[in-house]
GULO-5432 format. One record per residue (C-alpha): residue number from 0; residue in three letters; x, y, z. Coordinates in pm, whole numbers. Layout:
// GULO-5432
> NUM,ALA,X,Y,Z
...
***
This chain:
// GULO-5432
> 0,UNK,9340,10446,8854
> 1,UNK,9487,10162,8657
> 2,UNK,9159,10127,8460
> 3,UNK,9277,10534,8335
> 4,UNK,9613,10449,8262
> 5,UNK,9518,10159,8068
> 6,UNK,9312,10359,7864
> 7,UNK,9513,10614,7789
> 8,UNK,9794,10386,7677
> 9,UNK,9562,10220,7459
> 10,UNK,9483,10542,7293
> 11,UNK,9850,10630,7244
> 12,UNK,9938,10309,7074
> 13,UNK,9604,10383,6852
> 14,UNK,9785,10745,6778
> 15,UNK,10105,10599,6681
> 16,UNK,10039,10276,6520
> 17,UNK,10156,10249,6129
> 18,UNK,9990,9994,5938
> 19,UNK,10250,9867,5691
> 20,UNK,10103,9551,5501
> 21,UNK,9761,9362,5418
> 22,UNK,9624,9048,5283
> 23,UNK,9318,8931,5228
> 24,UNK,9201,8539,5346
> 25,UNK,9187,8245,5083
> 26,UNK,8807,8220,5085
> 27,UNK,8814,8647,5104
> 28,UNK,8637,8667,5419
> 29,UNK,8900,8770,5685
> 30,UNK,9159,9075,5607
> 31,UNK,9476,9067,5831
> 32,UNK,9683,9386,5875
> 33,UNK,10008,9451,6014
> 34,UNK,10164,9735,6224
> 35,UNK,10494,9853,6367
> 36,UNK,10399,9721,6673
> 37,UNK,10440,9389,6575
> 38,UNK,10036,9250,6579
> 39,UNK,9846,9134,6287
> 40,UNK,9499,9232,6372
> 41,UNK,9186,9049,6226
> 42,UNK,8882,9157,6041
> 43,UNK,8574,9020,5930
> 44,UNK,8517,9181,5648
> 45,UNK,8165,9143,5597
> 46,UNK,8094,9246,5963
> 47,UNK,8392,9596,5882
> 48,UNK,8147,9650,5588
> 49,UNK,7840,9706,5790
> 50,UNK,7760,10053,5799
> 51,UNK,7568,10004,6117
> 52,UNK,7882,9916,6324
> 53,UNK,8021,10257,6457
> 54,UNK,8364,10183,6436
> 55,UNK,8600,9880,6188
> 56,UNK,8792,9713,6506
> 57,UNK,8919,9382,6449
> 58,UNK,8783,9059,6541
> 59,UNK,9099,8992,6760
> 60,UNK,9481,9106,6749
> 61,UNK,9752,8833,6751
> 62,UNK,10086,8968,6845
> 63,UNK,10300,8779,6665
> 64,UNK,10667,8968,6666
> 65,UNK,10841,9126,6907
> 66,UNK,10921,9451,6648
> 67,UNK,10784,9602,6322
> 68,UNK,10604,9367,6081
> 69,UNK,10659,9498,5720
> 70,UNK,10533,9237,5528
> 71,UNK,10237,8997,5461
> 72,UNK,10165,8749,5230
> 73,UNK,9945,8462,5140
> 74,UNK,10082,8126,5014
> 75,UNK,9775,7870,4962
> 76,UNK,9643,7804,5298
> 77,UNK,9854,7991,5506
> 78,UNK,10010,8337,5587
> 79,UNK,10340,8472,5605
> 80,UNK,10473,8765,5796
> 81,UNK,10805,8919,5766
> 82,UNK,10941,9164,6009
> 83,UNK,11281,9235,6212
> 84,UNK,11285,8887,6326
> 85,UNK,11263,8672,6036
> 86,UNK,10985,8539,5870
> 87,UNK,10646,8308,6031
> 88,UNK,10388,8064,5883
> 89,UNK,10106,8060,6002
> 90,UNK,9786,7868,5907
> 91,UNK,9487,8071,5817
> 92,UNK,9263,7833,5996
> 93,UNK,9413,7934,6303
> 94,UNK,9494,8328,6260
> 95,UNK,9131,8365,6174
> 96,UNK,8994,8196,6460
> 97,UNK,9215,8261,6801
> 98,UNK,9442,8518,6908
> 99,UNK,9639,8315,7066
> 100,UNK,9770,8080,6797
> 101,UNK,10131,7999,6712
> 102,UNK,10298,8012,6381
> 103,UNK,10360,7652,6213
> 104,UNK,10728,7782,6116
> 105,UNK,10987,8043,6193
> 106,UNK,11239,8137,5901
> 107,UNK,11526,8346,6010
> 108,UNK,11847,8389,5789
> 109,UNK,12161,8519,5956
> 110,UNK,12456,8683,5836
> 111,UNK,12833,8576,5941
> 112,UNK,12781,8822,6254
> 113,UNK,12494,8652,6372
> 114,UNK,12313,8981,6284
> 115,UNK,11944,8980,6196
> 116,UNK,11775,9169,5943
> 117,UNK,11410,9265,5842
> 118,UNK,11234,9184,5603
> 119,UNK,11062,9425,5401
> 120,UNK,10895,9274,5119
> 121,UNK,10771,8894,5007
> 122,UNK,10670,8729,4712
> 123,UNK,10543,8386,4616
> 124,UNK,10570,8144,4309
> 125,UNK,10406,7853,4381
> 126,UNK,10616,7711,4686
> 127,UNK,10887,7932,4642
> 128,UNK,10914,8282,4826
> 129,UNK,11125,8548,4776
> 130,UNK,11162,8780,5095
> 131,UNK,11386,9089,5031
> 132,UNK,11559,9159,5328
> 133,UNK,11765,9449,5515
> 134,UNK,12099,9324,5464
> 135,UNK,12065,9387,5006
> 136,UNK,11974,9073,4952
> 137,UNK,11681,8836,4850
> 138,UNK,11651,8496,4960
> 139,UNK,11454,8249,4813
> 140,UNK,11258,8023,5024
> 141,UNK,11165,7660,4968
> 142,UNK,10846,7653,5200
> 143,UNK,10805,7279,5193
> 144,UNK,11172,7237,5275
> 145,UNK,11216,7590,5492
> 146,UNK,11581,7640,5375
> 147,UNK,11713,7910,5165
> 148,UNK,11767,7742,4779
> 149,UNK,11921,8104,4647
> 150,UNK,12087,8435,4723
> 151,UNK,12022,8736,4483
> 152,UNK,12289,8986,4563
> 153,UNK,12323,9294,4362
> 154,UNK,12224,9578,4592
> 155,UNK,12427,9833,4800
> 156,UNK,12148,9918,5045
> 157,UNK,11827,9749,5178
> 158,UNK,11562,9591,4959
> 159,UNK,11227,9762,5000
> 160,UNK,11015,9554,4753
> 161,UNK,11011,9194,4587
> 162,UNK,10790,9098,4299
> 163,UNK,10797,8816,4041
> 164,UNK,10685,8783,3723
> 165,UNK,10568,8428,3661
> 166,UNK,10610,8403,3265
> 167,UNK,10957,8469,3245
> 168,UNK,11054,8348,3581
> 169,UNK,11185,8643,3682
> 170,UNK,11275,8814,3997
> 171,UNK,11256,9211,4028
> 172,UNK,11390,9361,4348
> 173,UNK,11394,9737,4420
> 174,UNK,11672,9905,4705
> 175,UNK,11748,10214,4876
> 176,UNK,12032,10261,4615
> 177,UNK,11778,10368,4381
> 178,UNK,11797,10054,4163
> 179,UNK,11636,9789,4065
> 180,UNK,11732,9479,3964
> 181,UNK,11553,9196,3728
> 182,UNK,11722,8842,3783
> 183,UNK,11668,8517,3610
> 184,UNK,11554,8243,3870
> 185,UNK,11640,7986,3659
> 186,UNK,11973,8018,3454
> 187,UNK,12188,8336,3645
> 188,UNK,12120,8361,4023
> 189,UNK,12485,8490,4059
> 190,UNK,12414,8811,3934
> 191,UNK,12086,9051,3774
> 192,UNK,12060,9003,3403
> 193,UNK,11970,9407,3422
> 194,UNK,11989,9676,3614
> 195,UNK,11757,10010,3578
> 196,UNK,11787,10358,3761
> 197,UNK,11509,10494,3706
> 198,UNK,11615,10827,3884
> 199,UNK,11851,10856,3666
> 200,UNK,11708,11158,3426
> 201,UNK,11585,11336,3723
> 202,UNK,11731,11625,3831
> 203,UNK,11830,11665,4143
> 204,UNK,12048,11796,4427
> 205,UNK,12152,11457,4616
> 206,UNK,12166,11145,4382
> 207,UNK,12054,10968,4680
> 208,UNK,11740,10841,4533
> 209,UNK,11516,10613,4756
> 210,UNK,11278,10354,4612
> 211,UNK,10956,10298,4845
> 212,UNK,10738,9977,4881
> 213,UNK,10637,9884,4540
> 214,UNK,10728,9721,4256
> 215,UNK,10502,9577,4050
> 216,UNK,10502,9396,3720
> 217,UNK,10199,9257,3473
> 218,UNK,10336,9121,3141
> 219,UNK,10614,9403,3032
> 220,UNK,10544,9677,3262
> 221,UNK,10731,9792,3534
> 222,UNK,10599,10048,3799
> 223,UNK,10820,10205,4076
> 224,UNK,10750,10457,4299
> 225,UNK,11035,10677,4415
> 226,UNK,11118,10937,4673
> 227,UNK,11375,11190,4628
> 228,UNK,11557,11338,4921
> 229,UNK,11779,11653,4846
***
């Protein structure tokens, strides 16, 4: 009966769900995930702690895109989720509380086709965010003003990871090209102030070298993480 069916389609989308990002709640009570099937599910964490509780479901599912969410983070009082239809605000208040809340914003940047393009990978400086996106670029977000104040071009394939590195005002950005790319936020937005490969010693049988999800930098250090395909 349908009570079967609906059952059994619950368990495939269980099977198959991929769990790309996660962020923890201002006050560190809630932890939202999100999966390729566009939801951002809901814990209480105290409650996912408790060994007596058989299994860690969520406290609700909100399904906030209509594809893939790839990236969450937090910005003071309110989360941010990028996926392959732009980027939404929403208020922690309410993602914590109902799964049927809306976002407070929608930030979608096109390019001269009118294409749209995912975004993979967000970072915040106070209320600026930096959301590297499908297309090579990374756009930098005035959330009080939700317009684009910068483009960073200086990749040849999609940008899989965004961090900044608050002393210096800098930008990092790593791509499928195998690079990544340091800008200054403040004086050259036009183009990186250096380039690394670091790939480039390896040897290997394709020089197609793919950088995964993180970048991440405290004070002078730099970590990537790389797959090679050959």
């Amino acid at each position: 009966g349908r009570v079967e069916l609906n059952k059994a389609m619950e368990a495939l989308i269980q099977f198959y769900t991929v769990v790309y990002d996660q962020q923890f709640s201002p006050c560190g009570q809630y932890l939202a995930t999100s999966d390729n099937y566009g939801r951002i599910a809901v814990f209480n964490v105290a409650r996912a702690q408790n060994l007596n509780v058989e299994n860690g479901t969520p406290s609700h599912i909100i399904k906030a895109h209509k594809g893939p969410i790839y990236s969450l983070i937090t910005s003071g009082q309110s989360l941010l989720s990028g996926g392959t239809d732009g980027i939404k605000v929403w208020a922690w208040s309410d993602i914590t509380s109902s799964s049927t809340c809306h976002p407070k914003a929608t930030l979608v940047v096109k390019d001269v086709q009118q294409q749209d393009y995912e975004i993979n990978s967000m970072a915040v400086n106070n209320d600026m965010m930096y959301a590297g996106s499908g297309d090579g670029r990374v756009y930098e977000w005035d959330l009080q003003q939700s317009c684009v104040k910068a483009t960073y071009s200086g990749h040849q394939d999609y940008v899989h990871a965004v961090s900044f590195r608050p002393s210096s005002n800098q930008l990092i950005s790593a791509s499928e090209d195998g690079s990544v790319c340091v800008w200054d936020t403040v004086s050259a937005k036009d183009k990186p102030i250096k380039t690394l490969h670091p790939g480039a010693k390896e040897e290997v049988s394709n020089s197609n070298v793919v950088f995964l999800v993180h970048v991440i930098t405290e004070g002078i250090c730099l970590l990537c993480n790389m797959q090679f395909y050959w």
